[in-house]
Phi, psi and omega in degrees: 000154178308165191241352184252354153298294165304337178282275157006297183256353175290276190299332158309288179301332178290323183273338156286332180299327182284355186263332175275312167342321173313293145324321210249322174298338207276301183294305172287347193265329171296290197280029167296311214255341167262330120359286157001260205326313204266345160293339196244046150315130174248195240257128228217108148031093204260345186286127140320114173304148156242179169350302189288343197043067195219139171257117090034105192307148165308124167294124172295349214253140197288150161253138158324149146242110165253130198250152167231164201196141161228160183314341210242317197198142158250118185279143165230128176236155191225108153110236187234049194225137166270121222211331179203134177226127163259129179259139190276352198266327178255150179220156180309129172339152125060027169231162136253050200247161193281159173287109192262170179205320139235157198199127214014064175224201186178152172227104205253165147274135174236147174233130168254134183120113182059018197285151151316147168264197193292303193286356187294157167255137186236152161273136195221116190249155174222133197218053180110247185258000176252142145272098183305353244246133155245149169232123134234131190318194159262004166287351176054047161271119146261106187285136185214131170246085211260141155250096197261107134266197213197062183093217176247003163263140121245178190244117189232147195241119163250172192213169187207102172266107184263111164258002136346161163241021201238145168282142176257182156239125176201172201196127185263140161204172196246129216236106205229133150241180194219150156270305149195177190236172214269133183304113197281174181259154176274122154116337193234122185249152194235144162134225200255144173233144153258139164235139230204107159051069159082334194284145190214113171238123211252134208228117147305165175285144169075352171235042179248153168220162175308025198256340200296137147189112168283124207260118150195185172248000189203137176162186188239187177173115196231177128299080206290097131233180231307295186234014170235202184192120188221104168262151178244113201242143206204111182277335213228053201265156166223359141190162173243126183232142158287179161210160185195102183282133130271121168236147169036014180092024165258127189244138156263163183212092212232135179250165171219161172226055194267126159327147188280174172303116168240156156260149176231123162297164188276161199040032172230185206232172177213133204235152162212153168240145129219156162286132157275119135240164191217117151180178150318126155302062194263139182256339152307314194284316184270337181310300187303333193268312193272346177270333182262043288122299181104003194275123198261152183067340157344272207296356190262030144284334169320113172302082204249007170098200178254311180288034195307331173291340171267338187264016185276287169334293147002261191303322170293311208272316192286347189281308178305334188276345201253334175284311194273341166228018159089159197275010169258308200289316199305312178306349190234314211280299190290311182280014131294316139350290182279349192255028155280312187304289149326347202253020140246018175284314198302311165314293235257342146313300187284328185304316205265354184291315208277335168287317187290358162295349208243326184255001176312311126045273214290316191278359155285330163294325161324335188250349167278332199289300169253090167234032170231356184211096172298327198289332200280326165327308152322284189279347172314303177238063177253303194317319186300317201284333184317282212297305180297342210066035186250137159254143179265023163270000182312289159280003174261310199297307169287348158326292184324294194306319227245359097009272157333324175267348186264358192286335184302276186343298208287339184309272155007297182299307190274029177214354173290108150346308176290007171243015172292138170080301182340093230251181167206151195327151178074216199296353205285092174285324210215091198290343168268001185243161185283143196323137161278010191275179178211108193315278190324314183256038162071005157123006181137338182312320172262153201275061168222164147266112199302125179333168165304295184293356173238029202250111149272117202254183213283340189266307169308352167273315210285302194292332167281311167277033174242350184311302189304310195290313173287351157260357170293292181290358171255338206265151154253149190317140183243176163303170213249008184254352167246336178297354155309319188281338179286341216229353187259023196263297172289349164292300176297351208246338194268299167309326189277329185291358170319300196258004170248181168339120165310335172324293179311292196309324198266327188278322171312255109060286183306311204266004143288312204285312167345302172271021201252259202313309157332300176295338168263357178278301183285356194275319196278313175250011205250113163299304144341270152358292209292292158354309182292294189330305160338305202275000000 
C-alpha cells in the first residue's frame, strides 16, 4: 500500500482511539458523579404526591412488618408498603449477606380520590405465599389489597368497595420508588425504561422530568439496571411515567403504572391487577415471567446493542454452556468456538500480510523510481499486486470481520448475570467486579493501594501483553521510528480494560492467546507462508 495511505490510516486509527478513550472517560466521570450524588441521598419523605398535591401528616400509627419468602427471594413490607426484597441466590460483592435491590424505599398501590392517607390503619392478614391488607375510610370506603408471590414476581389484585350511598370516582395505580442506582459500565444501560404498547424508551439517570410519560393500555415501567431489574406491569393502564426529584443535593426516583379512571356506583366494586418483577436480568426467568403474566418484551430490557442479531444468538449459546459446564469451562469453550469461527479471516488476514511483506523490496523501488509521476506508480504497483496475487484489502477486511464477531462476546460478558459471583481460578472472587489486583503495588506485594485511575491488576497486564505479541507475529516489520506506536496502543488499551469486569479481560486475553497460537499453527504448516518467509 502507498506509505502516505498507510501514514494515514496509521494516524486515523490513533485519533479515534483517543476520541473513544474520551468518551469512556468522560462516560465514567459522569456516573462517578451521578454515583455520588445518589450515595449520600438521605432519608426522603416517605408521603406519596397523590392527586390532590395536599400534603399529609407523618403517621402517628406503629407500622406492621411482614415477611413473604420463595426459594429465591424474600419481600419484607411495612405497613401497606413492599419496602425490601433480598435475593438468597446472590449476594453483595465481597459480602455474605444476600443482594438486596430494595431498601427502605417502597412500592405501593395507590388511589386518588377517597384514598387512605399516611395515617390509614391497614389490617394486614399472612396467608401462605399471600399478603391481605384492608382499610376502610370514614366514608365506608373499603380498600383491599392481595400481594401473591411467585419466584422473583408478584401479583397484586385490589378491590375497591363502595358501601357508601354516593357514586365515587377513583383511580389505582402502582408506585415504585427509588433512592439510587448502582455505579453503571460505558456501553450498558442503567436508568428507567419504559414499555408503552411493545414500544420500549430508556430515560437516562439526569436526564428524566414528570414530562416522561407514555399514554397506553398495556406496557411496563421499570428500574433498569446492569444486572438487576424492578418492573411494574399493568394490562388495564391509561399511563406509565418516570420522575426525577432533586432536593437539597438529593436525588429520587419515581415509576407510576396508573390505571384507567373507574367510577363505582353505590354498594357496588371495583378490581384492578398489576404485576412486580424485583429480581436478576436472568433471561429465563423474565422469559418465565413475561410468559406467565402474558407480558410481552420483558426480556428484550436485556441490553444487546445495535448488533443485537449477533448478540442475541450469544447470550443464548452462553447461558447453555454455562448450564451444563459451569462459567470457566463455558467461557474458554465459547471463545474457541468463535476463533474456530473466525479462523479462516485470521488465515486470509496473516497470508496478505506476510506476501506484502515479501515484495515491500520491489514497492519501494517502485516508488524511488516514479515519484514524480504518481498515476504511473500506481499503476506499476497494482500490476505487482496482480502478479503476486495480493489484494491490498487482505488484511484489513477480515481484521474488520473478526472484530465484529468478537464484539457480541464481549457485549454478553458485560451483562451476563451469571458472572455476578462467579469466581475463576487464583485470585479471580468475581467475574463481574475488575481484577482486585495492581500492577503499581506489584500486585499486592507492596503495603500501599494504587489510585483508582492507575489500578491495573495482573489479567489487564497479561492482556496488553499478549496484545503486543500477536501483533508482532501477525504485523510485518515495521520501522523502528514506528514501533513506539505498536507498543502505545495496547497500553492504552490495557488502562481502559483495566476498569472493566475481570470477565471481559480474561475471555479478551484467552482469544489473543488463541490467536498467538492459530498464527503460529498457519506459520508452520501454511507452504505459501513458509515460502514468502524464506524469501
Amino acid at each position: 500500500m502507498n506509505k502516505k495511505i498507510m501514514k494515514k490510516a496509521f494516524w486515523g486509527l490513533f485519533i479515534a482511539w483517543n476520541v473513544l478513550i474520551l468518551y469512556i472517560v468522560s462516560g465514567k466521570q459522569e456516573a462517578k458523579k451521578i454515583d455520588e450524588n445518589t450515595q449520600n441521598t438521605q432519608l426522603v419523605n416517605k408521603n406519596i404526591q397523590q392527586t390532590s398535591s395536599k400534603k399529609i401528616a407523618v403517621s402517628k400509627y406503629n407500622y406492621i412488618n411482614t415477611e413473604l419468602e420463595t426459594d429465591v427471594a424474600k419481600f419484607k413490607f411495612l405497613n401497606n408498603k413492599l419496602n425490601c426484597v433480598e435475593l438468597k441466590k446472590y449476594t453483595e460483592h465481597d459480602k455474605k449477606i444476600a443482594k438486596t435491590i430494595l431498601k427502605d424505599e417502597s412500592i405501593e398501590v395507590v388511589w386518588s380520590n377517597q384514598a387512605p392517607d399516611i395515617n390509614a390503619k391497614w389490617s394486614i392478614k399472612k396467608q401462605n405465599n399471600t399478603v391481605i391488607m384492608q382499610h376502610t375510610n370514614k366514608n365506608n370506603i373499603t380498600f383491599i389489597q392481595q400481594w401473591t408471590i411467585d419466584k422473583y414476581s408478584i401479583n397484586v389484585a385490589t378491590k375497591v368497595l363502595n358501601n357508601s350511598a354516593h357514586t365515587i370516582k377513583t383511580q389505582a395505580s402502582l408506585i415504585a420508588n427509588k433512592k439510587a442506582f448502582e455505579k453503571h459500565q460505558s456501553f450498558i444501560f442503567s436508568g428507567i425504561s419504559i414499555c408503552a404498547d411493545k414500544k420500549i424508551k430508556n430515560f437516562k439517570l439526569g436526564k428524566i422530568n414528570n414530562a416522561n410519560a407514555m399514554n397506553a393500555q398495556t406496557g411496563w415501567c421499570a428500574f433498569n439496571e446492569k444486572y438487576w431489574l424492578v418492573a411494574a406491569i399493568s394490562k388495564n393502564a391509561t399511563q406509565f411515567n418516570a420522575q426525577e426529584t432533586k432536593s437539597n443535593e438529593t436525588i429520587s426516583y419515581q415509576i407510576r403504572a396508573i390505571n384507567q379512571e373507574q367510577e363505582i356506583h353505590a354498594k357496588s366494586s371495583a378490581q384492578n391487577t398489576f404485576d412486580l418483577y424485583t429480581g436478576p436480568k436472568e433471561l429465563k426467568e423474565l422469559q418465565h415471567f413475561g410468559t406467565q403474566t402474558n407480558t410481552r418484551n420483558i426480556e428484550n430490557i436485556i441490553d444487546y446493542g445495535w448488533l443485537f442479531f449477533m448478540t442475541k444468538p450469544v447470550h443464548y449459546v452462553l447461558d447453555l454452556l454455562i448450564e451444563n459446564l459451569g462459567v470457566i469451562f463455558a467461557l474458554i469453550l465459547l471463545t474457541l468456538i468463535l476463533k474456530l469461527m473466525t479462523w479462516p479471516f485470521t488465515t486470509s488476514s496473516h497470508r496478505s500480510a506476510q506476501r506484502m511483506h515479501a515484495i515491500s523490496p520491489q514497492i519501494n523501488e517502485l516508488r524511488a523510481r516514479y515519484k514524480e509521476t504518481p498515476a504511473v506508480m500506481n499503476k506499476e504497483i497494482h500490476a505487482l499486486y496482480k502478479k503476486h496475487g495480493i489484494n491490498p484489502l487482505g488484511g484489513c477486511l477480515p481484521s474488520f470481520v473478526q472484530m465484529i464477531m468478537v464484539f457480541p462476546l464481549y457485549k454478553v460478558l458485560s451483562f451476563n448475570i451469571n458472572l455476578y459471583g462467579a469466581s475463576f481460578p487464583f485470585w479471580i472472587k468475581d467475574l463481574s467486579m475488575p481484577d482486585p489486583t495492581s500492577f503499581f503495588n506489584l500486585f499486592g506485594l507492596l503495603p500501599f493501594a494504587a489510585p483508582d485511575f492507575l489500578h491495573i491488576g495482573l489479567w489487564p497486564v497479561l492482556m496488553g501483553v499478549t496484545s503486543i505479541v500477536q501483533q508482532k507475529l501477525s504485523s510485518a516489520p515495521i520501522p523502528d521510528e514506528q514501533k513506539m506506536m505498536m507498543y502505545m496502543l495496547p497500553v492504552l488499551f490495557t488502562w481502559i480494560m483495566a476498569s472493566l469486569p475481570a470477565g471481559v479481560v480474561i475471555y479478551w486475553t484467552l482469544t489473543n492467546a488463541f490467536t498467538i497460537a492459530q498464527i503460529m499453527w498457519i506459520n508452520y504448516t501454511d507452504k505459501d507462508i513458509q515460502k514468502v518467509r524464506k524469501k
